[in-house]
TIRO-2110 file (N, C-alpha, C; in Angstrom, 1 decimal):
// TIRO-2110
22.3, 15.3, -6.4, N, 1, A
21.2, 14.5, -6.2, CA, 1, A
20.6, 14.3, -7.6, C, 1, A
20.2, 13.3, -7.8, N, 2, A
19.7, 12.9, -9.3, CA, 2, A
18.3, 12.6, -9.1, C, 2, A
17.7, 12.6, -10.4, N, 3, A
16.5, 12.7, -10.4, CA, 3, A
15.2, 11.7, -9.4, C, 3, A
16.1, 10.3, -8.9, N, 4, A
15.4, 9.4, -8.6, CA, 4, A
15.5, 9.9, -6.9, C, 4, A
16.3, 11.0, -6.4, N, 5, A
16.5, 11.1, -5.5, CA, 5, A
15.2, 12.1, -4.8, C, 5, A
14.9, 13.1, -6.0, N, 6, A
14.1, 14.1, -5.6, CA, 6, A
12.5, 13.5, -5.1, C, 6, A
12.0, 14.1, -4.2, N, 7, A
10.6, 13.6, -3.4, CA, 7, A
9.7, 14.4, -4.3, C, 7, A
8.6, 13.8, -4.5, N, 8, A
7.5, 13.4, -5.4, CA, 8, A
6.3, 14.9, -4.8, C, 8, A
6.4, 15.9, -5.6, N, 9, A
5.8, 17.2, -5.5, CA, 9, A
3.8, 17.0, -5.6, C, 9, A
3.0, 17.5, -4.7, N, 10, A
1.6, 17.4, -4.5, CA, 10, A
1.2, 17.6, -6.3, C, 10, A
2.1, 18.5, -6.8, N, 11, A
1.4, 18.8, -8.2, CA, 11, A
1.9, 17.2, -9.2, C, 11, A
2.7, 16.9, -9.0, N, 12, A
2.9, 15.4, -9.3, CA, 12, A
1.9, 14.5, -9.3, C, 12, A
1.2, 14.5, -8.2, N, 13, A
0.6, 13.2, -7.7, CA, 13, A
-0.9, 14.0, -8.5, C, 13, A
-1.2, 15.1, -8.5, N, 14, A
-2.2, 15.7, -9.6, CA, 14, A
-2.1, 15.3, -10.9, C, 14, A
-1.2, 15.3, -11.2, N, 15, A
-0.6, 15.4, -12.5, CA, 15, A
-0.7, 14.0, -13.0, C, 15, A
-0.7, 13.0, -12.3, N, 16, A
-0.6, 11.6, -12.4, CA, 16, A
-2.0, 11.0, -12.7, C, 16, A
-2.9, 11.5, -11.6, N, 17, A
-3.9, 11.3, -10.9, CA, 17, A
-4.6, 11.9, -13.0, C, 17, A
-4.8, 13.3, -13.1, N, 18, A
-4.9, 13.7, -14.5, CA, 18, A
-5.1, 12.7, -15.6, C, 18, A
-4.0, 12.5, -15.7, N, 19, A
-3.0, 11.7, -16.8, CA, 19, A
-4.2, 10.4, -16.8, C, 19, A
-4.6, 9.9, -15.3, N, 20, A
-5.3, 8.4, -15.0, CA, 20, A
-6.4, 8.5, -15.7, C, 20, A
-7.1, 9.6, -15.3, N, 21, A
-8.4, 10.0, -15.7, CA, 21, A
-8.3, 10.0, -17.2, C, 21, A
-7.7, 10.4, -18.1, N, 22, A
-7.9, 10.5, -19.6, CA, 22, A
-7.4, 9.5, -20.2, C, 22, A
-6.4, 8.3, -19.5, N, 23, A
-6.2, 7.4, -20.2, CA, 23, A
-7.7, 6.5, -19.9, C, 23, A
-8.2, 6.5, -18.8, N, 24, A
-9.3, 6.1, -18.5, CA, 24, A
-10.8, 6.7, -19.3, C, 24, A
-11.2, 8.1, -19.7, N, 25, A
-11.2, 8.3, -20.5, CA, 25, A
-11.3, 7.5, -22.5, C, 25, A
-9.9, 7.6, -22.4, N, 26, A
-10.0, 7.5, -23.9, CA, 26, A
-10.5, 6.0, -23.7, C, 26, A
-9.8, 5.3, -22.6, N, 27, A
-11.1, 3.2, -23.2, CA, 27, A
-12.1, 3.6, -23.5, C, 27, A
-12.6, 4.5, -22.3, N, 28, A
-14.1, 4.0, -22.2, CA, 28, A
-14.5, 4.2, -23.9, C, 28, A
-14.2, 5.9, -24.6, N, 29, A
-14.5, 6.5, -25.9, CA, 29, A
-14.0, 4.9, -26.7, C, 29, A
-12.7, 4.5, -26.9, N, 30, A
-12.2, 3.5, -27.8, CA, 30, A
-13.5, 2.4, -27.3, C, 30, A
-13.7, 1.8, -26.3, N, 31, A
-15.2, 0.6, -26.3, CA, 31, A
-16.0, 0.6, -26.4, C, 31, A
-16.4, 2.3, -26.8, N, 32, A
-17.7, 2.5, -27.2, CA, 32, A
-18.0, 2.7, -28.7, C, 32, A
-16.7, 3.3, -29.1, N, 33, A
-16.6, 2.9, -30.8, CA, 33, A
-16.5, 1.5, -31.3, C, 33, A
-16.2, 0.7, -30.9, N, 34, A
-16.0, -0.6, -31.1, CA, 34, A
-17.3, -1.6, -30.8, C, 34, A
-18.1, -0.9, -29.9, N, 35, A
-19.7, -1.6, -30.0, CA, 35, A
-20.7, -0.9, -30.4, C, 35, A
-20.3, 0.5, -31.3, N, 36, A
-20.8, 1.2, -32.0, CA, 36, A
-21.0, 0.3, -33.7, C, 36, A
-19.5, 0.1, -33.7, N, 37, A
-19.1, -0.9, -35.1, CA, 37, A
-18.7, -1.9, -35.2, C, 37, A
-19.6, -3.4, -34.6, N, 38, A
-19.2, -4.1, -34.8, CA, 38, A
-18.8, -5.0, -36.1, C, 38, A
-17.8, -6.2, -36.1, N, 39, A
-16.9, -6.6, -37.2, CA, 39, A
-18.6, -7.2, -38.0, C, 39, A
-18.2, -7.2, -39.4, N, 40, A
-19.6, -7.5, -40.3, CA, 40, A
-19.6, -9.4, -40.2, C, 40, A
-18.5, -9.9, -40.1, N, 41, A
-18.4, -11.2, -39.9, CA, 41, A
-18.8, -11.7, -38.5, C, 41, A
-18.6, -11.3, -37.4, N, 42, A
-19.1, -11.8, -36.5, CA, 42, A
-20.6, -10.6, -35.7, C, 42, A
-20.7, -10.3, -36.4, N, 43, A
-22.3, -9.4, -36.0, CA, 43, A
-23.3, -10.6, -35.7, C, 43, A
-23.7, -10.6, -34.7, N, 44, A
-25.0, -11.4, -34.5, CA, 44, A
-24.8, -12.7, -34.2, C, 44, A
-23.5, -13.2, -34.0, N, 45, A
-23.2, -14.3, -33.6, CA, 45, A
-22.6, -14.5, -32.3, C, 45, A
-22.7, -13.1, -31.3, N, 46, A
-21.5, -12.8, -30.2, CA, 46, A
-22.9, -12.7, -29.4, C, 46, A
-23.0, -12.5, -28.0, N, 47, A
-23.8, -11.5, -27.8, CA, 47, A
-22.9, -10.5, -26.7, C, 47, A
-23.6, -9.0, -27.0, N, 48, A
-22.9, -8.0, -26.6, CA, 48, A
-22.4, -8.1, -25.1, C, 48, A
-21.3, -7.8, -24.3, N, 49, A
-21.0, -7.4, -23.2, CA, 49, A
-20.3, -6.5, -22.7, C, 49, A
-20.4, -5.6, -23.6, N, 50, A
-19.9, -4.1, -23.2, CA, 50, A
-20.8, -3.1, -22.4, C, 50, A
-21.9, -3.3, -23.1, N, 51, A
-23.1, -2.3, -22.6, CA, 51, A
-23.8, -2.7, -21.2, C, 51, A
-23.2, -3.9, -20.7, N, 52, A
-23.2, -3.9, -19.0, CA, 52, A
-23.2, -3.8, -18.3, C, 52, A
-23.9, -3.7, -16.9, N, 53, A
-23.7, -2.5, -16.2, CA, 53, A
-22.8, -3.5, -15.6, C, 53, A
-23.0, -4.5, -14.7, N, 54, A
-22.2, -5.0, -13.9, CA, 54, A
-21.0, -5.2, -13.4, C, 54, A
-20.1, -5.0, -14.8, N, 55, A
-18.4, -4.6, -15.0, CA, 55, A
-18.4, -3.2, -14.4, C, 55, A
-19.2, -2.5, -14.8, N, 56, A
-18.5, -1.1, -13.8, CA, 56, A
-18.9, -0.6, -12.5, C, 56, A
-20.1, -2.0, -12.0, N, 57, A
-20.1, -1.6, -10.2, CA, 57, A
-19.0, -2.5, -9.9, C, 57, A
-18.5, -3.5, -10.3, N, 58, A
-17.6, -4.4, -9.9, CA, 58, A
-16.3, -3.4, -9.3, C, 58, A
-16.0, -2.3, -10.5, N, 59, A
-15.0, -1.8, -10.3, CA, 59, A
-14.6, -0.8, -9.0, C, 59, A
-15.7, -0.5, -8.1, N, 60, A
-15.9, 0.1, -6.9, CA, 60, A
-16.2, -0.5, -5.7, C, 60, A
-16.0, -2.3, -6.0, N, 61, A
-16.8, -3.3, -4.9, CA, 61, A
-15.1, -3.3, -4.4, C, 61, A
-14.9, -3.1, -2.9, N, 62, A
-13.7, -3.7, -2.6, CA, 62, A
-13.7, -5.1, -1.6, C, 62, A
-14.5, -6.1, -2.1, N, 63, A
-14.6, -7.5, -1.4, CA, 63, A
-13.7, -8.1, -2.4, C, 63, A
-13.2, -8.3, -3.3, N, 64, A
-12.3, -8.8, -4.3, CA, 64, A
-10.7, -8.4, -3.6, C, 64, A
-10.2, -7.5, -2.8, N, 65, A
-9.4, -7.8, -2.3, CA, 65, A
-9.4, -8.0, -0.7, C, 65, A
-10.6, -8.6, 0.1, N, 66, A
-9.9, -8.6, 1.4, CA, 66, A
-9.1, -9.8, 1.5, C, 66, A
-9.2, -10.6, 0.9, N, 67, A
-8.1, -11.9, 0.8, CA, 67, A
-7.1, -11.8, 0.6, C, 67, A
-6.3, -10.5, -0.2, N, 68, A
-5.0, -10.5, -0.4, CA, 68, A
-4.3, -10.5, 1.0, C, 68, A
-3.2, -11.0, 1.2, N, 69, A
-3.0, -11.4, 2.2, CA, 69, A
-1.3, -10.1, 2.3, C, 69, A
-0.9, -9.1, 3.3, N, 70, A
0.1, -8.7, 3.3, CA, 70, A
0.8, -8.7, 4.5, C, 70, A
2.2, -8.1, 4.7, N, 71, A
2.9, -8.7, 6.1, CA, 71, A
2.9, -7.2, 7.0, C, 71, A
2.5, -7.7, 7.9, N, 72, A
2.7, -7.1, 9.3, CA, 72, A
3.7, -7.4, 10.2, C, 72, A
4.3, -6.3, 10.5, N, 73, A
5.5, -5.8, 11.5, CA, 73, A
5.4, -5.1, 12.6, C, 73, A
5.7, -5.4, 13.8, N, 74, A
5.4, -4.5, 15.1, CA, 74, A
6.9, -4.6, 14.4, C, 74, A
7.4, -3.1, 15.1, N, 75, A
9.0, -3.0, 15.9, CA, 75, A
9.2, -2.3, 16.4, C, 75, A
10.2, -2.8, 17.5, N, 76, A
11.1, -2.5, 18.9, CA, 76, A
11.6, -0.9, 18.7, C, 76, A
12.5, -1.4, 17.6, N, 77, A
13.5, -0.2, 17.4, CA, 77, A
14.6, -0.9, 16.3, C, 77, A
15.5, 0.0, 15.9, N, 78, A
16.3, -0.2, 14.9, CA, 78, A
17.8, 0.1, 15.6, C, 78, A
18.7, -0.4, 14.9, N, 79, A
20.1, -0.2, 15.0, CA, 79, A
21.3, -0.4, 14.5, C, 79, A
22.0, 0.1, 14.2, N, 80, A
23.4, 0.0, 13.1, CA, 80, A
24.2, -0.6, 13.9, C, 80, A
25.0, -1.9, 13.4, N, 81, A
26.3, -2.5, 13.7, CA, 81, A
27.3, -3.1, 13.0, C, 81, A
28.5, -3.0, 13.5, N, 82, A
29.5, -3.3, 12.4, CA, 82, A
29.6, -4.8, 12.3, C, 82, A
29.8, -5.4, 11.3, N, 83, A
29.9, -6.7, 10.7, CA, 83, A
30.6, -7.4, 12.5, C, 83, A
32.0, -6.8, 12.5, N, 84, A
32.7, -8.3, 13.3, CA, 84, A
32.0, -7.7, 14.7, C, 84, A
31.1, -7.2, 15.4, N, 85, A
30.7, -6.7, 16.5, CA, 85, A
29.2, -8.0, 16.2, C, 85, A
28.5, -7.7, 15.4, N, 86, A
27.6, -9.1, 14.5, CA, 86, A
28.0, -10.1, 15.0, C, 86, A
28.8, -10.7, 14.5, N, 87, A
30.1, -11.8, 15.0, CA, 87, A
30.3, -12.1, 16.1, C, 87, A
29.9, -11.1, 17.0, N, 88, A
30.6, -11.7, 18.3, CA, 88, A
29.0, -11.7, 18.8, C, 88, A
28.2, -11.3, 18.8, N, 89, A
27.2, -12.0, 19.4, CA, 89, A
26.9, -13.4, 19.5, C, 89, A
26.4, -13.5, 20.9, N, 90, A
26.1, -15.0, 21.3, CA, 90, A
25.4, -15.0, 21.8, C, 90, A
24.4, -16.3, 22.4, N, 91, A
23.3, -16.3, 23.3, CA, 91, A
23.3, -15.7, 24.6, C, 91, A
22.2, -14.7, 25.2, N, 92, A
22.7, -13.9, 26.4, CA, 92, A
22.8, -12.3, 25.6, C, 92, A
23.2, -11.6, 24.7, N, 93, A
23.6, -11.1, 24.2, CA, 93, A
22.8, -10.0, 24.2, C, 93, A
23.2, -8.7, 24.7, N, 94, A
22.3, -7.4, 24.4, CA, 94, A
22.3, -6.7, 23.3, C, 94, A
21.3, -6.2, 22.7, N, 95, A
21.8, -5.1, 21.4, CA, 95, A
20.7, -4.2, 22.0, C, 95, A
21.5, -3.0, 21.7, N, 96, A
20.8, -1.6, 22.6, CA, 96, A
20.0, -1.9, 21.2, C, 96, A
19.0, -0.9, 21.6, N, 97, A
17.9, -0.4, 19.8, CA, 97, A
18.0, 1.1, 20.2, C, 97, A
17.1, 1.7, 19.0, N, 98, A
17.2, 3.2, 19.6, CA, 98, A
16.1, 3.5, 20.5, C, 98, A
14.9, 2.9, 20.3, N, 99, A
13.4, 3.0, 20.6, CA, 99, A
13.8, 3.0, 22.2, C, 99, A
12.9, 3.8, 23.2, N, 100, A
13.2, 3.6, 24.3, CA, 100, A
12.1, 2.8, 25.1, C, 100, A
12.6, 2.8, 26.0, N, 101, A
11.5, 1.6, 27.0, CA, 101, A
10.2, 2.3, 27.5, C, 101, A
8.8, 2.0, 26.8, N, 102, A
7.5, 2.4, 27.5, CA, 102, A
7.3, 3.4, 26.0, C, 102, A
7.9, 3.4, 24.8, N, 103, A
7.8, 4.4, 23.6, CA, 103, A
6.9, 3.6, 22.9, C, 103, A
6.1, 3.8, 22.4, N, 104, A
5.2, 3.3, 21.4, CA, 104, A
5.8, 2.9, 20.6, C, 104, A
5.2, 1.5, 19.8, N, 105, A
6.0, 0.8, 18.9, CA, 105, A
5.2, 0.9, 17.1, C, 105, A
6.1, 0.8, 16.3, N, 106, A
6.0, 1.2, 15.3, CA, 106, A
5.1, 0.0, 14.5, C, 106, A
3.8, 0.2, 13.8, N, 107, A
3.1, -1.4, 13.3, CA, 107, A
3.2, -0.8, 11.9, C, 107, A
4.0, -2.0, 11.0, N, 108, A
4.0, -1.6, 9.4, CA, 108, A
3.2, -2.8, 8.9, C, 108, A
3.0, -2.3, 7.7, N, 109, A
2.6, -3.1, 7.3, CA, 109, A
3.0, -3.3, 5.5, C, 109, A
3.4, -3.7, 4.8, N, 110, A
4.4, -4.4, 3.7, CA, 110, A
5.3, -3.0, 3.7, C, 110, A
6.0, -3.1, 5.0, N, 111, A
6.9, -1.5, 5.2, CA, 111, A
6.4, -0.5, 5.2, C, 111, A
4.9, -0.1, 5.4, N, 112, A
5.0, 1.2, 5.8, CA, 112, A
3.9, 1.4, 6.5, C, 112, A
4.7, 2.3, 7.5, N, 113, A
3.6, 2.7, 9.1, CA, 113, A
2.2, 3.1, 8.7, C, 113, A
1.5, 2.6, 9.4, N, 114, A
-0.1, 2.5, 9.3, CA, 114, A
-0.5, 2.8, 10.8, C, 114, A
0.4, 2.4, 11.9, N, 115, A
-0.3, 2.4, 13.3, CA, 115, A
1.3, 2.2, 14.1, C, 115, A
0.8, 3.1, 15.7, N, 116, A
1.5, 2.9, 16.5, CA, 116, A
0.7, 2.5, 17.7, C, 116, A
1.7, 1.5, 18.7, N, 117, A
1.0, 0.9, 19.8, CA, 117, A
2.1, 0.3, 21.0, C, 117, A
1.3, -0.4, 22.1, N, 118, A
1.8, -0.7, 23.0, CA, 118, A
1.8, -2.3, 23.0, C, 118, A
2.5, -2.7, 23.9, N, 119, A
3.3, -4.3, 23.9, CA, 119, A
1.8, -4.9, 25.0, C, 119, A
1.0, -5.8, 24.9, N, 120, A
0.2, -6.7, 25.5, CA, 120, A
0.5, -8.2, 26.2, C, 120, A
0.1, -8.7, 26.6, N, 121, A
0.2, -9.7, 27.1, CA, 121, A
-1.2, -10.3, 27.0, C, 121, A
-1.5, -11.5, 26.4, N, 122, A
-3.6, -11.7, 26.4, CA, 122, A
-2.4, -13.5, 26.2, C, 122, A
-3.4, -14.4, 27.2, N, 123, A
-2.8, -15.6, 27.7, CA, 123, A
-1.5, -16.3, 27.3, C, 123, A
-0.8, -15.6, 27.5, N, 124, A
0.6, -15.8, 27.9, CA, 124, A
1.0, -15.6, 26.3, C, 124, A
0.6, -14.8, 25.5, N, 125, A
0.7, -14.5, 24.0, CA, 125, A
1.1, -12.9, 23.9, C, 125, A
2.5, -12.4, 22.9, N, 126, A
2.5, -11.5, 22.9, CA, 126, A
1.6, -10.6, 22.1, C, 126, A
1.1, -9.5, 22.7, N, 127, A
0.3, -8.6, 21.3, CA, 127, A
0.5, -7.1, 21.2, C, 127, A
-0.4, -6.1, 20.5, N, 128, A
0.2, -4.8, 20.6, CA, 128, A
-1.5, -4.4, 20.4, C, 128, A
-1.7, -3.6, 21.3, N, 129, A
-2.5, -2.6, 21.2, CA, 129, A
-2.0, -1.6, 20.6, C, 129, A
-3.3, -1.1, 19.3, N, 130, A
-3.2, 0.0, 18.9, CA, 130, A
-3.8, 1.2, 19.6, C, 130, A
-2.6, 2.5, 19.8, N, 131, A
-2.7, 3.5, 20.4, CA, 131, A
-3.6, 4.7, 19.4, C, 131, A
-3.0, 5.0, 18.1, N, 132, A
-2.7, 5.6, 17.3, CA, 132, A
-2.7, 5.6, 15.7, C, 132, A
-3.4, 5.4, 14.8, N, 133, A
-3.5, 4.8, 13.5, CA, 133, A
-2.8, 6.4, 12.7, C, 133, A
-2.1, 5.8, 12.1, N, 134, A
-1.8, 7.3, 10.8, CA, 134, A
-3.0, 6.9, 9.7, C, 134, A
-3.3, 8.5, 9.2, N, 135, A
-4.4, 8.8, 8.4, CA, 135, A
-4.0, 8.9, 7.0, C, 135, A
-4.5, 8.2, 6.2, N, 136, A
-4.3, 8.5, 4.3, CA, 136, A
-3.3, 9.7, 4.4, C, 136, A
-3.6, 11.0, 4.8, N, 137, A
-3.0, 11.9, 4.6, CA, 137, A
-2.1, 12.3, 4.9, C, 137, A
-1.7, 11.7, 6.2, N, 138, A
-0.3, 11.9, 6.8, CA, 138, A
0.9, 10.6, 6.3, C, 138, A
0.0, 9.8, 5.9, N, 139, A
1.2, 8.7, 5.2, CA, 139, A
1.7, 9.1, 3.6, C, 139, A
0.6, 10.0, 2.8, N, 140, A
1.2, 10.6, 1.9, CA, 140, A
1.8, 11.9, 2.3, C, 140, A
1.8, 12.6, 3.1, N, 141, A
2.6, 13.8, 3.6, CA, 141, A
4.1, 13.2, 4.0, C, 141, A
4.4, 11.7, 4.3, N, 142, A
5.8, 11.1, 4.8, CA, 142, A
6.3, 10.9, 3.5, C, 142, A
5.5, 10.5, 2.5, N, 143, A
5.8, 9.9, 1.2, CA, 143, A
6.6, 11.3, 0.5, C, 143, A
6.4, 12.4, 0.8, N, 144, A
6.7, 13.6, 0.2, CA, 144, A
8.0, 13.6, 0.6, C, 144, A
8.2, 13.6, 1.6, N, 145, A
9.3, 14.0, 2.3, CA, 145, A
10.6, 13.9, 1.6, C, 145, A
END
């Protein structure tokens, strides 16, 4: 097993997390020297925007992403088949899954489980009730694995 194989240790994700903080850190120190000393050529001709406050509530407002837009996935179930078995399907055609009938269905979202639920019907449209949401915690506890 090589190194890209091994799952990512809690003291990792500390260690990372660390590392954030003091490169974060050292800007803030480097932006505060730099409006400590402004250049002698452009002094008094700028006006200041570092000393700001508004750049750094911005940084905790999360309305700046509800628009990103990401993909959502109900699924059935999964299944392995060989190429010319592929092939021979035609219309009519069964493919077992593994998932069984009346099992809660799996909701991803850009690939990874966030919620599990049930199959709906609301006017003649299919939907999924959610049963079940996975928590921050437990989606990084799968991440470990």
């Amino acid at each position: 097993m090589d190194d890209n194989d091994t799952p990512i240790a809690e003291d990792d994700w500390g260690a990372a997390i660390a590392e954030q903080e003091q490169a974060d850190a050292a800007a803030a120190a480097a932006r505060a020297a730099a409006a400590a000393a402004p250049a002698a050529s452009g002094a008094g001709l700028f006006q200041d925007f570092a000393s700001k406050g508004p750049a750094t509530q911005t940084h905790n407002d999360i309305d700046f992403i509800l628009d990103i837009p990401v993909q959502l996935t109900v699924e059935l179930g999964r299944t392995k088949i060989a190429i010319k078995n592929l092939l021979q399907l035609a219309q009519g055609s069964v493919v077992e899954l593994d998932g069984l009938a009346g099992e809660p269905m799996d909701v991803l979202v850009n690939g990874c489980l966030i919620a599990q639920g049930e199959v709906v019907v609301v006017n003649d449209k299919f939907g999924i009730r959610l049963t079940d949401i996975v928590t921050p915690a437990e989606r990084i506890r799968k991440l470990n694995k």
